[in-house]
matplotlib code that plots the C-alpha trace (Angstrom):
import matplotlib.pyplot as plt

x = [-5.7, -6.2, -7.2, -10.7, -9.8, -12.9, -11.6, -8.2, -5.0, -5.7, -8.6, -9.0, -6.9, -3.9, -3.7, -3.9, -1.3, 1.1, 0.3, 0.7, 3.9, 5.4, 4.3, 6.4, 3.2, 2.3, -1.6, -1.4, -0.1, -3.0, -6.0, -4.4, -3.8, -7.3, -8.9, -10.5, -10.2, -7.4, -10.2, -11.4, -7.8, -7.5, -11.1, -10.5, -7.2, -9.3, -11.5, -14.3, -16.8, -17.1, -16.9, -16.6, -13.5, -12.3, -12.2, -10.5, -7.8, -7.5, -6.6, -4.0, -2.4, -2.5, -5.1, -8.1, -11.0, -14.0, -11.6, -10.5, -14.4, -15.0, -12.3, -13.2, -17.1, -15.3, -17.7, -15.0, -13.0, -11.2, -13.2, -11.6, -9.0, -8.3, -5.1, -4.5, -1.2, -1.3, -1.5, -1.5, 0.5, -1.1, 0.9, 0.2, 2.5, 2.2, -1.1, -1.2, -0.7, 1.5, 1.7, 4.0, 3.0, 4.1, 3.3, 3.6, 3.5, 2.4, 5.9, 6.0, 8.0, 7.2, 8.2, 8.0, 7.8, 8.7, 8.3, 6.1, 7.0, 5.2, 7.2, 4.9, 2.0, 4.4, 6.3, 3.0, 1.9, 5.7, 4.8, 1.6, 1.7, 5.2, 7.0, 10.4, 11.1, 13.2, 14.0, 12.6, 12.7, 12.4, 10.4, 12.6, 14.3, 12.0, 11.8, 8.1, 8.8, 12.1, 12.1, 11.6, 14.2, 16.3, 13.7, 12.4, 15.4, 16.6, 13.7, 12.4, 16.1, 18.5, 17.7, 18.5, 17.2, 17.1, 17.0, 18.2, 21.6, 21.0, 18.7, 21.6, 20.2, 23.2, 23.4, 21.0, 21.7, 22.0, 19.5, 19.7, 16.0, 14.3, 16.5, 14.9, 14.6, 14.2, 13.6, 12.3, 9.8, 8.9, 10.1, 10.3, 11.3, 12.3, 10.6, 11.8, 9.5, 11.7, 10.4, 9.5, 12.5, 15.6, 15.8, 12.2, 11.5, 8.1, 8.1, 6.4, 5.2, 4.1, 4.0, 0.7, -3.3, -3.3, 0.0, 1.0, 2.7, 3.8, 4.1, 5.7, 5.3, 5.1, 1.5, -2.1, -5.2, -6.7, -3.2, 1.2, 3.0, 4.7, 7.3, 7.9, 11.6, 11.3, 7.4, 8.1, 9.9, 7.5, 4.5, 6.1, 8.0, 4.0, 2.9, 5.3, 6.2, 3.2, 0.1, 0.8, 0.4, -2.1, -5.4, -5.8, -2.6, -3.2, -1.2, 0.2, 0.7, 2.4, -0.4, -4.4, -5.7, -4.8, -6.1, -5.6, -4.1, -7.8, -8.7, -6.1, -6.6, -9.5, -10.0, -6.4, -6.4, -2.9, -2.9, -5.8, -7.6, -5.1, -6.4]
y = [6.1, 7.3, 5.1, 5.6, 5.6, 5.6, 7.1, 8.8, 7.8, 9.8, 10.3, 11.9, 9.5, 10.1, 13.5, 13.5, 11.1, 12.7, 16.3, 15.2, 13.0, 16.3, 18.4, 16.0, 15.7, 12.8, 11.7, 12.9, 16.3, 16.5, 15.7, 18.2, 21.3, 20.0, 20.1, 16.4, 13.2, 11.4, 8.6, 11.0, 11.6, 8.0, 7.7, 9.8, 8.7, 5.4, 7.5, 8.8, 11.3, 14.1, 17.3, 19.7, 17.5, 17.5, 21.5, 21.5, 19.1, 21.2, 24.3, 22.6, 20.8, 24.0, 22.1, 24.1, 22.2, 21.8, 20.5, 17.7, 17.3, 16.3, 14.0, 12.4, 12.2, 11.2, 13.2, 14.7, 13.5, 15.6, 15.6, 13.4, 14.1, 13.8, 14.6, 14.1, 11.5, 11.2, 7.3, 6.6, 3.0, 2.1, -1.0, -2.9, -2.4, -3.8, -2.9, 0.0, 1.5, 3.4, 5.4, 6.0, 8.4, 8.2, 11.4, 10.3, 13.2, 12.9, 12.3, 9.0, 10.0, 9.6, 10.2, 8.3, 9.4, 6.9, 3.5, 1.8, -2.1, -3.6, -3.3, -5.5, -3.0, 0.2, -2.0, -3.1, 0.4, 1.1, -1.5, -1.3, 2.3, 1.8, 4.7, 5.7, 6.0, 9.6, 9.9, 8.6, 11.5, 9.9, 11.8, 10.3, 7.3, 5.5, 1.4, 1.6, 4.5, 2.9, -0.8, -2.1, 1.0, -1.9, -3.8, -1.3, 0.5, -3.2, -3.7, -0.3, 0.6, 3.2, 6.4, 9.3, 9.0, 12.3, 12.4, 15.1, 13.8, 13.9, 10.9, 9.1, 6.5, 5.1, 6.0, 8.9, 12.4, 15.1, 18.2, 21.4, 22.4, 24.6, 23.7, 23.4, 19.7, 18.5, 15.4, 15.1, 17.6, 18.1, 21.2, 20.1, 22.6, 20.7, 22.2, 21.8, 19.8, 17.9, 16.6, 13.5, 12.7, 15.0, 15.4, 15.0, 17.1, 17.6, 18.1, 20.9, 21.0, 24.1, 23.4, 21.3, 22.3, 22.3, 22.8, 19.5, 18.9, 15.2, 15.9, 12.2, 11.8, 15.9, 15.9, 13.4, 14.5, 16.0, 15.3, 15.5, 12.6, 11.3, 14.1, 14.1, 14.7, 17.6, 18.8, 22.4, 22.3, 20.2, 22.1, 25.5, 23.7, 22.5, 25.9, 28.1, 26.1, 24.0, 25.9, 28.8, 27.2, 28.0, 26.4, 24.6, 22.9, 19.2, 17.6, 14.0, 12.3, 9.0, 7.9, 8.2, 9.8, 13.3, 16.3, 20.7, 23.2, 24.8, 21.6, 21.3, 24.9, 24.7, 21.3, 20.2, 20.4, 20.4, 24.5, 26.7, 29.3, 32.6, 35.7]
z = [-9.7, -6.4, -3.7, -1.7, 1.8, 3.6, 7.1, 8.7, 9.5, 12.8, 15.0, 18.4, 20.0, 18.1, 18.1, 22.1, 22.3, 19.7, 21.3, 24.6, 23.9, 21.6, 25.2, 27.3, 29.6, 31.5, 31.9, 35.4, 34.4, 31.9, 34.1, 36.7, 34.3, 32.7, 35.5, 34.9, 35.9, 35.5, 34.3, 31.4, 30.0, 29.3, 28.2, 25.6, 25.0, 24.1, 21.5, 23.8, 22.8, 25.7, 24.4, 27.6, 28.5, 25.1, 25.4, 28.3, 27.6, 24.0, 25.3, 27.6, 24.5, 22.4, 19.7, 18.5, 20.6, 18.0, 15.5, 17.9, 18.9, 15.3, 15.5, 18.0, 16.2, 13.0, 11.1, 8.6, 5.6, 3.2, 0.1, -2.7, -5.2, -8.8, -10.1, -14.3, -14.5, -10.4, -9.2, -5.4, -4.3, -1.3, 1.0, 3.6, 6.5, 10.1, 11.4, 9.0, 5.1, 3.6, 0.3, -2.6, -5.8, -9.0, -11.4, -15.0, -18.2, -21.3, -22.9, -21.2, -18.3, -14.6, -11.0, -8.3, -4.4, -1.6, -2.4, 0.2, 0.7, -2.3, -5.3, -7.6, -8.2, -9.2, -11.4, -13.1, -13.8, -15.2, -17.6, -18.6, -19.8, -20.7, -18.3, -18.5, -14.8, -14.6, -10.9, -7.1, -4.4, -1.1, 1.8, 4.6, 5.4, 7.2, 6.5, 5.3, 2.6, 1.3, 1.6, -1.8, -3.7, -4.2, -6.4, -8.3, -9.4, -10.6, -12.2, -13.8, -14.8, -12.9, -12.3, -9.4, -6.1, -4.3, -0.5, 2.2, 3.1, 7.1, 6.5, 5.5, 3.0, 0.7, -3.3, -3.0, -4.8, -2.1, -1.9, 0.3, 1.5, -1.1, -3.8, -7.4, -8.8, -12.3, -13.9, -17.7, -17.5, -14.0, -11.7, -7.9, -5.2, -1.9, 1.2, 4.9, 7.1, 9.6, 12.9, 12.0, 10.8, 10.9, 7.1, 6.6, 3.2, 1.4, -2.6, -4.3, -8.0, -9.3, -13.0, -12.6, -13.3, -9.4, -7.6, -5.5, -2.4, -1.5, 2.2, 3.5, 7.2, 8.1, 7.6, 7.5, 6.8, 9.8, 11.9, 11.9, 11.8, 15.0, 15.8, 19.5, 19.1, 17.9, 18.4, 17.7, 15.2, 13.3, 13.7, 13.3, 9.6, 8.6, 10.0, 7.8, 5.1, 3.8, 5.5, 3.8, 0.0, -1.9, -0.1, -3.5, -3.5, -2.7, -0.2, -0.8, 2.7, 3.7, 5.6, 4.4, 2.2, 0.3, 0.9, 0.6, 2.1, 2.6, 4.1, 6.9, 7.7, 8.1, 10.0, 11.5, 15.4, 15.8, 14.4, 16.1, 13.7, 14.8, 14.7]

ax = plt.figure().add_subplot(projection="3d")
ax.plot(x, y, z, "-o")
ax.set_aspect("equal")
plt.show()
């Protein structure tokens, strides 16, 4: 079960504002090392089409410049995805959604990744096809991805919760980035991808048909989560650590919908084609 988003978590928009706000760069210092208006930058900033200003303000912002164009058209989505024993909890939060995943096996044993803020619908599932719950590895410790742990480990029976232990969320099990994980039969290896979060942490299944990345806050479809702490960091974690998988290897964000690898290299302004 995988749910049909029908458009981005990001568009044009966002990815000015989170480049920008990662750069440290006011609108002002924009439109001057542009060399546009200071009119324009908050034109597109509102989701206008212009693509000569769009390439300028690009190159500035270190974004590849016909990626962002397309953005800004939003004329791409990644193409869907079908994962055997993969169900997608999708939770209204604020003026937005979030996701959790749960990854059930054959044997009757699942996973579960963040929890989103709607307890009722992941319990259901749990139910339904009668699911021993083995473990809940948390992306980072962000209200919207842990608010209902509470319920559903009351509810679906005890079980380890695994976050990094510089998120600081209470009665987790503690995991040192790329540290093997199992639980029943699944084999996780924990991958850095702070920035968002200090301890933010994607999870990495290899023993799949397709290998499997839930990527929390690190990386949407087409964007990076908010990481203007620590912009460098983030992108050069995203870069190194999750770019470089296999281009098959689908990518489970918190945000939107899923997508590859191959997609984001291929479409993602925030990391320019290198020669």
């Amino acid at each position: 079960m995988i749910h049909p988003y029908t458009h981005l978590e990001d568009f044009s928009e966002d990815i000015i504002s989170k480049a920008q706000n990662g750069l440290r760069m006011t609108n002002r210092n924009l439109a001057d090392q542009a060399g546009i208006d200071l009119a324009q930058v908050k034109s597109l900033k509102a989701g206008a089409v212009e693509p000569e200003a769009l390439q300028s303000i690009a190159n500035v912002l270190q974004l590849d410049g016909a990626r962002l164009l397309v953005s800004a058209r939003k004329s791409w989505l990644p193409a869907p995805q079908a994962i055997q024993g993969l169900s997608q909890f999708v939770s209204e939060f604020h003026s937005m959604t979030v996701n959790a995943y749960l990854l059930e096996a054959p044997t009757g044993e699942a996973i579960l990744f963040d929890t989103g803020v709607d307890p009722a619908p992941i319990l259901a599932h749990l139910h339904e096809k009668q699911l021993n719950l083995s473990a809940i590895f948390l992306t980072h410790g962000h209200p919207d991805h842990v608010a209902v742990l509470e319920p559903i480990l009351q509810q679906a029976g005890p079980c380890p919760v695994y976050a990094h232990p510089t998120e600081s969320i209470p009665n987790t099990e503690p995991f040192e980035w790329d540290q093997p994980l199992t639980a029943g039969p699944f084999h996780l290896q924990t991958i850095s991808t702070p920035g968002h979060t200090p301890g933010g942490t994607s999870f990495l299944l290899k023993n799949l048909p397709s290998p499997l990345a839930v990527v929390g806050d690190a990386l949407f479809a087409g964007s990076v989560g908010g990481c203007a702490a620590d912009y460098s960091r983030a992108l050069d974690s995203i870069r190194n650590n999750l770019l470089t998988l296999p281009s098959e290897t689908v990518l489970c964000p918190g945000h939107g919908p899923l997508t590859t690898t191959g997609e984001e290299n291929l479409h993602n302004p925030f990391f320019p084609k290198t020669e």
